[in-house]
C-alpha positions in Angstrom: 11.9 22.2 -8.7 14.4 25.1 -9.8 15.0 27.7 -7.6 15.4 30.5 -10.1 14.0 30.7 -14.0 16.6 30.2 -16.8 16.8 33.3 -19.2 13.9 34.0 -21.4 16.1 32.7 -24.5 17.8 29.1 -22.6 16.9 26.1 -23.9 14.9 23.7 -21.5 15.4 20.0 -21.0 13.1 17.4 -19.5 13.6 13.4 -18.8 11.4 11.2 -18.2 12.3 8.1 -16.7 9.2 5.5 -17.5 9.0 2.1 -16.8 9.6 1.3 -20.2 11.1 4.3 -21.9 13.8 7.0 -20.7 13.1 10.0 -23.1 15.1 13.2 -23.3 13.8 16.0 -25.0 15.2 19.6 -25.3 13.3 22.9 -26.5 13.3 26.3 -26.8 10.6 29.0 -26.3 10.6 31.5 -29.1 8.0 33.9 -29.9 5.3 32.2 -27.3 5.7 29.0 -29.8 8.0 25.7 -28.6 10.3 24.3 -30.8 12.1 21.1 -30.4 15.9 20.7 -30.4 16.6 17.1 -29.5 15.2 14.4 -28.9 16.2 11.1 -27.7 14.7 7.9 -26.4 16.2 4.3 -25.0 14.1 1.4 -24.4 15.1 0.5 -20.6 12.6 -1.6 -19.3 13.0 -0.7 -15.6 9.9 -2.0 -14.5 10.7 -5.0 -15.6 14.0 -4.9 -13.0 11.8 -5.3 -10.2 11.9 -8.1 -8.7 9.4 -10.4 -6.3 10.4 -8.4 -3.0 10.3 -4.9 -5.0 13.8 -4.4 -5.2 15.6 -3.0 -8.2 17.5 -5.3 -9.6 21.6 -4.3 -10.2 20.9 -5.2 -13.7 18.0 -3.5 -14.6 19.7 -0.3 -12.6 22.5 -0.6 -14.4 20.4 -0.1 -17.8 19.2 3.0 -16.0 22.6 4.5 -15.2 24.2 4.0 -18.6 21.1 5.6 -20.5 21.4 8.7 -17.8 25.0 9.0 -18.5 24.6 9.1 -22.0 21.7 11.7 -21.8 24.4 13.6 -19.4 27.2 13.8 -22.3 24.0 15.9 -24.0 23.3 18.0 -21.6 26.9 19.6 -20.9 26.7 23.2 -20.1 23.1 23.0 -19.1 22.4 24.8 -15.9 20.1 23.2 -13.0 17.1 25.5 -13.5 17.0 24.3 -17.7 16.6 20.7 -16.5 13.6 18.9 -14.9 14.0 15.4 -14.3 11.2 13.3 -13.2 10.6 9.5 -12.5 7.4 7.3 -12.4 5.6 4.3 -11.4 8.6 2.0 -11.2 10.9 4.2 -8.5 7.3 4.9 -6.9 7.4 1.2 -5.9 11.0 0.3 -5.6 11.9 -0.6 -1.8 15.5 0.7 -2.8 15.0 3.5 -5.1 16.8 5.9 -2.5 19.8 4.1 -3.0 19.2 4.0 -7.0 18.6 7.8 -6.8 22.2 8.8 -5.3 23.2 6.7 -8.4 20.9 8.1 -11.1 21.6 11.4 -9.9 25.1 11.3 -9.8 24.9 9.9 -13.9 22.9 12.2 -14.8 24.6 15.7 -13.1 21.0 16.9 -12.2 18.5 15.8 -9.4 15.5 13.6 -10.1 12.1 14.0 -8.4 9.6 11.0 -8.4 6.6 12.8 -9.0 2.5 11.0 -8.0 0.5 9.4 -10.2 -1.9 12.6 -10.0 1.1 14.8 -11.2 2.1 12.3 -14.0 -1.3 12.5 -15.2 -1.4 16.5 -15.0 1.8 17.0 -17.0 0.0 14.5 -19.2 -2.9 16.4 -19.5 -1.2 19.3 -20.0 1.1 18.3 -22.7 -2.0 16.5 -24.7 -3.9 19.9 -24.4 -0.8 22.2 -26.1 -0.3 19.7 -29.1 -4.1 19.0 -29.5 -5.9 22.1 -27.9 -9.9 21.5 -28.2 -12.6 23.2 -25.5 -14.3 19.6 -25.7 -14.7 17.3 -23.0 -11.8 14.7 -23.5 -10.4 11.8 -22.0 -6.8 11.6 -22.3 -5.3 8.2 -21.5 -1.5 7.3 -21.3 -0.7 3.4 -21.6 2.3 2.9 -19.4 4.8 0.6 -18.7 3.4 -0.2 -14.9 0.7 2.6 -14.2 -1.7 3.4 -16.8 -3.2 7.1 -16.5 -6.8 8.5 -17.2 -7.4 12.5 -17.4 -10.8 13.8 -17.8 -10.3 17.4 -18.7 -11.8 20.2 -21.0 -9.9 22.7 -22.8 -6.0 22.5 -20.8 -7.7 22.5 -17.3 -7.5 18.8 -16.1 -10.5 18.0 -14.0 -10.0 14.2 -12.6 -7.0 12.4 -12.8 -6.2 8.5 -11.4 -3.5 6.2 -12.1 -3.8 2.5 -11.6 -1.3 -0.1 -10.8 -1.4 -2.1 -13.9 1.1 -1.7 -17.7 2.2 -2.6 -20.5 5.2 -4.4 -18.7 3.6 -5.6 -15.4 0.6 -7.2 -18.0 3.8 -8.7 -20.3 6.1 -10.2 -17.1 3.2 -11.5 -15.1 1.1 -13.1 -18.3 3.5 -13.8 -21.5 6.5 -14.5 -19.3 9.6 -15.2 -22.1 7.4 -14.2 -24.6 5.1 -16.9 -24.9 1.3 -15.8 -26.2 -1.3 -18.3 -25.7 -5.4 -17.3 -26.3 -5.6 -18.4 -22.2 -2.7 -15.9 -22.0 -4.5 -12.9 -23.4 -7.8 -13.9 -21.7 -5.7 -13.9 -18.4 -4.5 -10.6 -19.0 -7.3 -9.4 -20.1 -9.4 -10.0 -17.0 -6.3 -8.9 -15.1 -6.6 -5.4 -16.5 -10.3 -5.1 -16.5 -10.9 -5.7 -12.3 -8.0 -3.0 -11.8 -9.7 -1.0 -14.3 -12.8 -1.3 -13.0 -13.6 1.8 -11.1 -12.5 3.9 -14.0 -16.1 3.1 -15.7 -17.9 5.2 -12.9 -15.0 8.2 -12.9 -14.9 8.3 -16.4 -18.1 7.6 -17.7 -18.7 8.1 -21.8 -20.9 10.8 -21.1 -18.9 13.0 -19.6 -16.0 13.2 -22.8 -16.9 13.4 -26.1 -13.6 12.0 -27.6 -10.7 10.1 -26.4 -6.9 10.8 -27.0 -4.0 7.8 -26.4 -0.8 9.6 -25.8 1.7 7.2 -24.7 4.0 4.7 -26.7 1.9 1.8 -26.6 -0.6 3.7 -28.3 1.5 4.7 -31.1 2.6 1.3 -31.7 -1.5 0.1 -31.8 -2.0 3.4 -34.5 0.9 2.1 -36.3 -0.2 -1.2 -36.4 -3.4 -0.3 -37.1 -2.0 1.6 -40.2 -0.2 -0.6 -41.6 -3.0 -3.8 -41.2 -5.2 -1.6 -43.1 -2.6 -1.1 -45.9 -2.3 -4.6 -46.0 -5.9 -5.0 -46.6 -6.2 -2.3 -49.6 -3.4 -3.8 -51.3 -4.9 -7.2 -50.8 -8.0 -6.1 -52.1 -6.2 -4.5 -55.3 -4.9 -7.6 -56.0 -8.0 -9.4 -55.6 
């Protein structure tokens, strides 16, 4: 973390280096309101680098370095304390991610702190609850690349938080390798998510949230889907 605040007035940068998605993102405070300045996003895929030992692979770290270098050529002039960099569930489980870190840090011109799985979920949390405030019980869930995370909170004041070691990506490598879907496939997967997920049904019980919010990219993509299937339907239904 920073030593020192920026000015009141600075604009404030965060990256986020997923197991799927490396996101910039720079903002400014004005008036007690945020307002966005940039934002950019590259599809990495750095979980799917790791290979069968848990090494990064040079390739897949290679991805990695050319995004950070191109989110570095945006961030010229920024000071230390206007930048937090953080990195998940992928560099959590890399054997070499030490090594990977000199590299990424170097890129980048900033450090890079790989933060738990309970504070991934609280920055979460607390970024659903500014966008979306409601004094309802929620559950917040974010669909990531390798570590899916589940906040129960009310209001902006998180209250249980787990992440479990199972995404988007490690689902995709493991069960539709080259990307081949079969039905066995899906029902593979399927019962490959649902024993990891397990425990969440007595931590996060329906009755204890009266609504649920998706807030990562996979669920964006379902909503979009979703959207557009429907569409479909109405116009085939006009035509009918």
């Amino acid at each position: 973390m920073p030593s020192r605040l920026p000015p009141a007035a600075a604009p404030l940068a965060s990256v986020d280096m997923g197991s799927n998605s490396f996101r910039l993102e720079i903002g400014q405070l004005q008036h007690g309101r945020y307002r966005r300045i940039a934002y950019l996003k590259e599809t990495v895929r750095l979980g799917a680098g790791l290979d069968s030992n848990g090494y990064l692979t040079e390739e897949a770290a290679q991805r990695g370095l050319a995004c950070l270098a191109r989110f570095a050529d945006r961030l010229q002039g920024f000071e230390r304390a206007q930048v937090r960099a953080v990195a998940t569930q992928t560099l959590r489980e890399a054997r070499n991610r030490d090594a990977f870190l000199v590299r990424a840090e170097a890129a980048l011109g900033h450090p890079i702190e790989v933060i738990s799985g309970r504070e991934e979920a609280r920055l979460i949390y607390a970024g659903v609850a500014h966008l979306q405030p409601s004094d309802d019980a929620r559950l917040v869930i974010d669909i990531g690349g390798r570590s899916p995370e589940m906040i129960l909170g009310r209001g902006r004041q998180p209250e249980v938080a787990r992440a479990f070691k199972v995404g988007s990506v490690s689902l995709s490598m493991r069960w539709f390798a080259e990307g081949r879907y079969t039905q066995q496939a899906f029902r593979d997967a399927q019962v490959a998510a649902g024993a990891e997920l397990e425990e969440a049904l007595t931590a996060f019980p329906p009755a204890r949230w009266h609504e649920a919010l998706g807030s990562s990219g996979t669920a964006g993509a379902v909503s979009q889907i979703l959207q557009a299937s429907e569409s479909e339907g109405d116009d085939q239904r006009v035509q009918q």
